[in-house]
TIFIFI-291407 format. One record per residue: residue number from 1; x, y, z of N, C-alpha, C, O in turn. Coordinates in pm, whole numbers. Example, Ala and Ser with C-alpha at 12.3 -4.5 7.8 and 13.67 -1.06 7.14 Angstrom:
! residues 2
{1, {1319, -569, 780}, {1230, -450, 780}, {1320, -330, 780}, {1424, -332, 846}}
{2, {1285, -225, 708}, {1367, -106, 714}, {1290, 3, 787}, {1341, 114, 804}}
END
This chain:
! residues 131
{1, {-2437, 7895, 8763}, {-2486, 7875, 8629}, {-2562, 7742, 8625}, {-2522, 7645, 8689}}
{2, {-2688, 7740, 8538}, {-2776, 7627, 8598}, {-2706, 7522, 8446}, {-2669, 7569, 8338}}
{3, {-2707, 7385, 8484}, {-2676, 7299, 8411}, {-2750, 7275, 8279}, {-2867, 7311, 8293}}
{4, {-2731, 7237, 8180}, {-2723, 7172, 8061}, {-2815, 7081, 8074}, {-2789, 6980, 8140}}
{5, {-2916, 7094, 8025}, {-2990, 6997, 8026}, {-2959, 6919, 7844}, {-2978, 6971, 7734}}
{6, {-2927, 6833, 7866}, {-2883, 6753, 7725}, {-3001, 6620, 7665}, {-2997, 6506, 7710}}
{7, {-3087, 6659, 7570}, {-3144, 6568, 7558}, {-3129, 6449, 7485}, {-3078, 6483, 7378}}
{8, {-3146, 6334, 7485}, {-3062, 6235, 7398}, {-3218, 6191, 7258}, {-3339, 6173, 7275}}
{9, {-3148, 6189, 7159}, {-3254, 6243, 7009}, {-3362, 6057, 7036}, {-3303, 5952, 7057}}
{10, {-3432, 6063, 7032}, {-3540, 5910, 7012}, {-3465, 5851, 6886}, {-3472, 5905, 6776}}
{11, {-3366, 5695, 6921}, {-3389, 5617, 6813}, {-3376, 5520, 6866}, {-3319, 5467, 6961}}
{12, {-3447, 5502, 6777}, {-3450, 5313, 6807}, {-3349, 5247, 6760}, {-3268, 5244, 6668}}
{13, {-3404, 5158, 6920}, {-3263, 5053, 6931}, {-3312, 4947, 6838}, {-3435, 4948, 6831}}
{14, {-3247, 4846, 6756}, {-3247, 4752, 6696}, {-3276, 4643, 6836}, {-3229, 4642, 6949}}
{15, {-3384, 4549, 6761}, {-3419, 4429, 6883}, {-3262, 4318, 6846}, {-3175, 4309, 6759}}
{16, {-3299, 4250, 6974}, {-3121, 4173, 6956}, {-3238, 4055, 6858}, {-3356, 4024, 6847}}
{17, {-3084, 4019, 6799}, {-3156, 3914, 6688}, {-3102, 3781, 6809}, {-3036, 3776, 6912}}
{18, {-3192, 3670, 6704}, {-3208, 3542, 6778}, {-3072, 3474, 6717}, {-3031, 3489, 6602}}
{19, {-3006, 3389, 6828}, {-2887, 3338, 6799}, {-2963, 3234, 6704}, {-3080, 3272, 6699}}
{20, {-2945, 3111, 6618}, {-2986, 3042, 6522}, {-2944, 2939, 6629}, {-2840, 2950, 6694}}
{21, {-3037, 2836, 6643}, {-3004, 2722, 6686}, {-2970, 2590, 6598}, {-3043, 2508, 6542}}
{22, {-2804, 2607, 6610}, {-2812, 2457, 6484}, {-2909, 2365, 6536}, {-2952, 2355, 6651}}
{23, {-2947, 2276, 6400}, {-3049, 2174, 6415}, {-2935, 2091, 6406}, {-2820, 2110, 6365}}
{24, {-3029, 1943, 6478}, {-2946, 1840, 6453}, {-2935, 1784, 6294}, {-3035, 1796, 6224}}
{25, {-2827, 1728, 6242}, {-2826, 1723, 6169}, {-2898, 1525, 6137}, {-2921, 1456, 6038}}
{26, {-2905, 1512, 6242}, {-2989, 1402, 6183}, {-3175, 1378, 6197}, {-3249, 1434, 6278}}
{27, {-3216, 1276, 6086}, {-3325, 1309, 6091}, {-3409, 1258, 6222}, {-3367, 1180, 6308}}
{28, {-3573, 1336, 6214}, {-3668, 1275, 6324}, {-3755, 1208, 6312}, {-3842, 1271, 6251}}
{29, {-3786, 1117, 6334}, {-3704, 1034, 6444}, {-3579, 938, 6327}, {-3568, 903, 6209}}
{30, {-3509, 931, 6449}, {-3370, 877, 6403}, {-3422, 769, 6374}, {-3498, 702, 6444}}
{31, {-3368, 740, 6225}, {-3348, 539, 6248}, {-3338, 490, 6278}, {-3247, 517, 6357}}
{32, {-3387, 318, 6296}, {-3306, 262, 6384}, {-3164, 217, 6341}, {-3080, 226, 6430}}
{33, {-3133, 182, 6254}, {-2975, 195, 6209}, {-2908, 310, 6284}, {-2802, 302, 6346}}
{34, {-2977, 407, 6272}, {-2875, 499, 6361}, {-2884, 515, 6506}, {-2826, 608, 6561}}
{35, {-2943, 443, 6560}, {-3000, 441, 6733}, {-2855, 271, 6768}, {-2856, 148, 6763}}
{36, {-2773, 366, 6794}, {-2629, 259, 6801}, {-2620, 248, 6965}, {-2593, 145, 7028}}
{37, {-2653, 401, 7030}, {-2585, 378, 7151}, {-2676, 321, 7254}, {-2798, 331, 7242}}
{38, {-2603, 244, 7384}, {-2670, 192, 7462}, {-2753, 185, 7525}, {-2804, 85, 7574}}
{39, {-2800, 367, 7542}, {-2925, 471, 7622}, {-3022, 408, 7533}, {-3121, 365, 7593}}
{40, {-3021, 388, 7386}, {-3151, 382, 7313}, {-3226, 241, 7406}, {-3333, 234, 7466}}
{41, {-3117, 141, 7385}, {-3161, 11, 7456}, {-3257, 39, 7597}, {-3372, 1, 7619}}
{42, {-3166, 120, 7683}, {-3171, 164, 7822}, {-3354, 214, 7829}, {-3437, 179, 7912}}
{43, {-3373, 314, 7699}, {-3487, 372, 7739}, {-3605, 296, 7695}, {-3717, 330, 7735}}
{44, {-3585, 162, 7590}, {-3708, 112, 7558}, {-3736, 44, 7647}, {-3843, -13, 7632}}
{45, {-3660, 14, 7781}, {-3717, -55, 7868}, {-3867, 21, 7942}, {-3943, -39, 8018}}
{46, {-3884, 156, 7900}, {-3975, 230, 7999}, {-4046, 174, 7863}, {-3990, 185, 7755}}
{47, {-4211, 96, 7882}, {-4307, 84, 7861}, {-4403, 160, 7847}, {-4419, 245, 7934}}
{48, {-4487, 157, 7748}, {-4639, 242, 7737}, {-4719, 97, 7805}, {-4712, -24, 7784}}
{49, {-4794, 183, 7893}, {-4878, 99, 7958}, {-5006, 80, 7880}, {-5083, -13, 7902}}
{50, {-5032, 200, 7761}, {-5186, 99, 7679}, {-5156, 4, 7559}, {-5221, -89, 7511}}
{51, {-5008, 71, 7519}, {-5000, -53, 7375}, {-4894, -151, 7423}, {-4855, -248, 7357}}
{52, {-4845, -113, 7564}, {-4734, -269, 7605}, {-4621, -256, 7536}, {-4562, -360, 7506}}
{53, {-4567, -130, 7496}, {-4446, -179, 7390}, {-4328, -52, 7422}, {-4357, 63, 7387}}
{54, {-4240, -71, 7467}, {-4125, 12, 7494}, {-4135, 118, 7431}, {-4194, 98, 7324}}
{55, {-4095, 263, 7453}, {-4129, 391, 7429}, {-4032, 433, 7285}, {-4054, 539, 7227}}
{56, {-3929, 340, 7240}, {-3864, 351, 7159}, {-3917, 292, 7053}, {-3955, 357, 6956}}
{57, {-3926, 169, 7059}, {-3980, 62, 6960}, {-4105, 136, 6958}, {-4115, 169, 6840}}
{58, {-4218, 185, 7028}, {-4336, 209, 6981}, {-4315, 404, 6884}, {-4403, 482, 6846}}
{59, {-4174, 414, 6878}, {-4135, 529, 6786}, {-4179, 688, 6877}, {-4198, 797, 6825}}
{60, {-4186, 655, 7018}, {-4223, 815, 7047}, {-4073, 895, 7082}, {-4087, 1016, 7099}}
{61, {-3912, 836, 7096}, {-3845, 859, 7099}, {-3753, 852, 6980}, {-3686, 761, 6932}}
{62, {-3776, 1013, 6939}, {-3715, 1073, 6847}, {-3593, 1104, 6838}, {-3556, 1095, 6721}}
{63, {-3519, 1134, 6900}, {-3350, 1163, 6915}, {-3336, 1162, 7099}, {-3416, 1183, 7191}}
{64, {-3157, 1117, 7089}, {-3094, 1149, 7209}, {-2967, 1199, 7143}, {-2900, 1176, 7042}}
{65, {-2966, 1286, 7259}, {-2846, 1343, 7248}, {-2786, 1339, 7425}, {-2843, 1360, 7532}}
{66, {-2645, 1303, 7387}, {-2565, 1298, 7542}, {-2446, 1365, 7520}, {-2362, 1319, 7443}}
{67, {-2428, 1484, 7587}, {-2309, 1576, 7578}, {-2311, 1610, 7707}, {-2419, 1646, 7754}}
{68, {-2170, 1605, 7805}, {-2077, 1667, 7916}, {-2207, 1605, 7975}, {-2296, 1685, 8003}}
{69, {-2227, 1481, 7997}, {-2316, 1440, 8119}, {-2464, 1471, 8119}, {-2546, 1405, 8184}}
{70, {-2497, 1579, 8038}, {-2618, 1596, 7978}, {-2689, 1509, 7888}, {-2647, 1487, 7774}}
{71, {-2789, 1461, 7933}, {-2926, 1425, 7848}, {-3047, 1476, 7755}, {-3141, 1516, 7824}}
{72, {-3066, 1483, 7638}, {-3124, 1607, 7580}, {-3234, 1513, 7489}, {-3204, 1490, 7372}}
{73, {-3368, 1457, 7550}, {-3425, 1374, 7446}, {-3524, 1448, 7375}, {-3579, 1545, 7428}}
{74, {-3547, 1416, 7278}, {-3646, 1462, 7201}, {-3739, 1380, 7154}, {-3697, 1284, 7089}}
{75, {-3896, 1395, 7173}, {-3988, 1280, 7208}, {-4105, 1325, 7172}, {-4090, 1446, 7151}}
{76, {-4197, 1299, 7156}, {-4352, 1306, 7100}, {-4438, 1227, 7242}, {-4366, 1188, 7335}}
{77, {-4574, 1209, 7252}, {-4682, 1110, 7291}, {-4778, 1106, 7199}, {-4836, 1192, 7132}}
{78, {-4785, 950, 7213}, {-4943, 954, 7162}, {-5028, 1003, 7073}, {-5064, 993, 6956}}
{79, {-5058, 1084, 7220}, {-5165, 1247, 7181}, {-5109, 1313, 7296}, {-5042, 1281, 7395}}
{80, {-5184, 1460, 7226}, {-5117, 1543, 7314}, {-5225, 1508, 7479}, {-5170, 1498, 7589}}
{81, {-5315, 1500, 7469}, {-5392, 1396, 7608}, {-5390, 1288, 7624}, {-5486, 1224, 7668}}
{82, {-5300, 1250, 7599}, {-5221, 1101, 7692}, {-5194, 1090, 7813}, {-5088, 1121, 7868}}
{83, {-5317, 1032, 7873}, {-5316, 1012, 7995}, {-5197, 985, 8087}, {-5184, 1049, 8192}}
{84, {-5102, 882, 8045}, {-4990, 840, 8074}, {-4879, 926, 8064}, {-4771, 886, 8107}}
{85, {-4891, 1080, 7993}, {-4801, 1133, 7945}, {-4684, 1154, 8074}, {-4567, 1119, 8060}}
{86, {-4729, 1209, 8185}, {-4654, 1305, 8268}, {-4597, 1147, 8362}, {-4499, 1156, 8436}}
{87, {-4669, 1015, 8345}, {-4582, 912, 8380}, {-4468, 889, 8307}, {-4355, 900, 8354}}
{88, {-4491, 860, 8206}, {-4388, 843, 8096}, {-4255, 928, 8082}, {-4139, 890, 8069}}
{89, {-4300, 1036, 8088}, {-4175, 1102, 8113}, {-4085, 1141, 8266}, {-3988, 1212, 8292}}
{90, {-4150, 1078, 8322}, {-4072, 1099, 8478}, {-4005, 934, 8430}, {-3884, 926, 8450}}
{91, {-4055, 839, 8385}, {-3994, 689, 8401}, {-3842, 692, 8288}, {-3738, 626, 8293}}
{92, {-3892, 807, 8183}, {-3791, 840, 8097}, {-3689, 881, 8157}, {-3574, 841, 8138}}
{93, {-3722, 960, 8230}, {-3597, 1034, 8310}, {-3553, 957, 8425}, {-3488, 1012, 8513}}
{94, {-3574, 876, 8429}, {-3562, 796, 8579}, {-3455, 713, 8520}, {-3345, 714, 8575}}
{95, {-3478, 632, 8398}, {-3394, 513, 8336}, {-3276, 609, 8275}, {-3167, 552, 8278}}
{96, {-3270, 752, 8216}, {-3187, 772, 8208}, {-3102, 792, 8286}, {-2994, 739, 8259}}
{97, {-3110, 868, 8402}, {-3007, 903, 8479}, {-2925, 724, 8544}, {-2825, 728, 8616}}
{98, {-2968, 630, 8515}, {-2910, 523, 8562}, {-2808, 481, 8505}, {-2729, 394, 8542}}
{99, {-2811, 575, 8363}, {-2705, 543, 8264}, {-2577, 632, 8328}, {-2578, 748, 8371}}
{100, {-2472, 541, 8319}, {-2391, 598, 8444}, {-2310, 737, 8379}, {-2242, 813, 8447}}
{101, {-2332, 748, 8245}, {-2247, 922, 8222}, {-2346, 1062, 8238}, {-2326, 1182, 8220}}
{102, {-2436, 1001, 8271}, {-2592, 1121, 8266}, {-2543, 1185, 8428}, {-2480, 1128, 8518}}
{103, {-2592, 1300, 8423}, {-2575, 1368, 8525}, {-2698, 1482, 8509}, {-2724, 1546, 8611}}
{104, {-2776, 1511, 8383}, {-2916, 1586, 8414}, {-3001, 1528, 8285}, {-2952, 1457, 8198}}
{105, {-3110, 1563, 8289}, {-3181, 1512, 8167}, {-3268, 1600, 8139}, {-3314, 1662, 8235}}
{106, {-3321, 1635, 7986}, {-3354, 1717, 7944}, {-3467, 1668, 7872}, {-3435, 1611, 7768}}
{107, {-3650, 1676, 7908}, {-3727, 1634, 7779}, {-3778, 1724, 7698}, {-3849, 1804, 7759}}
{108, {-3769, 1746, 7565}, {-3821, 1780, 7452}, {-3969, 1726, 7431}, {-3966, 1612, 7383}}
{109, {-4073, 1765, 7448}, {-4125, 1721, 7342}, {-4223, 1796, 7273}, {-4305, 1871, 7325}}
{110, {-4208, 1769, 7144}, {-4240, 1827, 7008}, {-4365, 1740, 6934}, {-4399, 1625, 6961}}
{111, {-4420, 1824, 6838}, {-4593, 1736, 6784}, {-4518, 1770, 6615}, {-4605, 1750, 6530}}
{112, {-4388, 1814, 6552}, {-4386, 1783, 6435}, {-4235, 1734, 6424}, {-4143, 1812, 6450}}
{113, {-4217, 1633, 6395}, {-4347, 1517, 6306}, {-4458, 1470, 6413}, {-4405, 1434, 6518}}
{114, {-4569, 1463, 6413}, {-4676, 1366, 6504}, {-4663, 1233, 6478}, {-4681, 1174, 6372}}
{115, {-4621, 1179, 6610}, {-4644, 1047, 6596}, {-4731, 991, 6530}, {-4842, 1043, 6538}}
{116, {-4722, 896, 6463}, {-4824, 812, 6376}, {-4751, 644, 6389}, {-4636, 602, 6404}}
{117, {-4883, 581, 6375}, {-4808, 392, 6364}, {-4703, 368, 6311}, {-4620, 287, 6352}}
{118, {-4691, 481, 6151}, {-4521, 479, 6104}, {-4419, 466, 6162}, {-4323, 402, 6118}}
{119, {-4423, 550, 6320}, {-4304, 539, 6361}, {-4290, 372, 6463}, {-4179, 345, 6508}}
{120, {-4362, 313, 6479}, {-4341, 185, 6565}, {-4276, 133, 6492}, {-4292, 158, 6372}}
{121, {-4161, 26, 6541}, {-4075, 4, 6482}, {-4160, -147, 6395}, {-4237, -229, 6446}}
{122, {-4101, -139, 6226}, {-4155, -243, 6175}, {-4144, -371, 6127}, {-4171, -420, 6018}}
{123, {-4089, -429, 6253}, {-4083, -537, 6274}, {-4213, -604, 6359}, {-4287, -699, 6336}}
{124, {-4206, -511, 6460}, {-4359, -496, 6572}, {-4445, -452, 6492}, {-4443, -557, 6427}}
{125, {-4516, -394, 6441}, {-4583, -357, 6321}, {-4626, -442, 6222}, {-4739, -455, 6175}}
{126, {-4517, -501, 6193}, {-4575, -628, 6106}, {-4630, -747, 6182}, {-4703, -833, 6132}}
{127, {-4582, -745, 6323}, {-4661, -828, 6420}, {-4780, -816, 6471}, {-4853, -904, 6516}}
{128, {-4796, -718, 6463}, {-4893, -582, 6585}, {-5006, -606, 6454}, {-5066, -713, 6465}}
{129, {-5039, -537, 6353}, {-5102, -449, 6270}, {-5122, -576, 6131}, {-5206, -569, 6041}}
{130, {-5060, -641, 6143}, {-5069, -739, 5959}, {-4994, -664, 5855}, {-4986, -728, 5751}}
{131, {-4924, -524, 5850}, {-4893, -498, 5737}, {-4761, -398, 5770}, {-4698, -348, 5677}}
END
């Protein structure tokens, strides 16, 4: 006896939905009131080589986050053709891992908010700029 051929009816599968990625709950770029921990210090040591001014203080470092040895920064340039860009972020990652709980590092970087002079810190700013 020849088999059963059983056909299965066309429906569609539902697409898998996207897990929601909590956001951080703090804002971007963080304050400096809220830039407490020691990495922040650690990373303004990496310099922009056209305006001379640590990558923090000149506001392109927007959040860190450090969980289970992980490094997770979130960062802007410039412009998005910033010559210096693909330096900058290897020197980023270089000073972090020196921080002795880092064990990988992660760069973000994002164009909203776009950096603007706003974010240099304004103390330098009022040095830098007159206002």
């Amino acid at each position: 006896m020849p088999k059963k051929i059983i056909k299965k009816s066309a429906t569609k599968s539902k697409p898998a939905q996207k897990k929601s990625v909590p956001k951080s709950t703090r804002p971007l770029p963080v304050p400096k009131e809220l830039r407490i921990e020691p990495y922040w210090q650690e990373l303004n040591k990496v310099i922009d080589p056209e305006i001379n001014l640590g990558v923090v203080d000149l506001g392109l470092i927007y959040d860190i986050q450090l969980k289970n040895g992980k490094a997770t920064i979130t960062m802007s340039l410039t412009t998005p053709a910033c010559p210096y860009g693909p330096t900058l972020l290897k020197n980023i990652e270089d000073r972090m891992r020196l921080y002795k709980d880092v064990k990988s590092v992660k760069i973000n970087i994002i164009w909203d908010p776009v950096w603007n002079q706003d974010f240099i810190d304004q103390d330098i700013r009022d040095l830098m700029l007159g206002f």
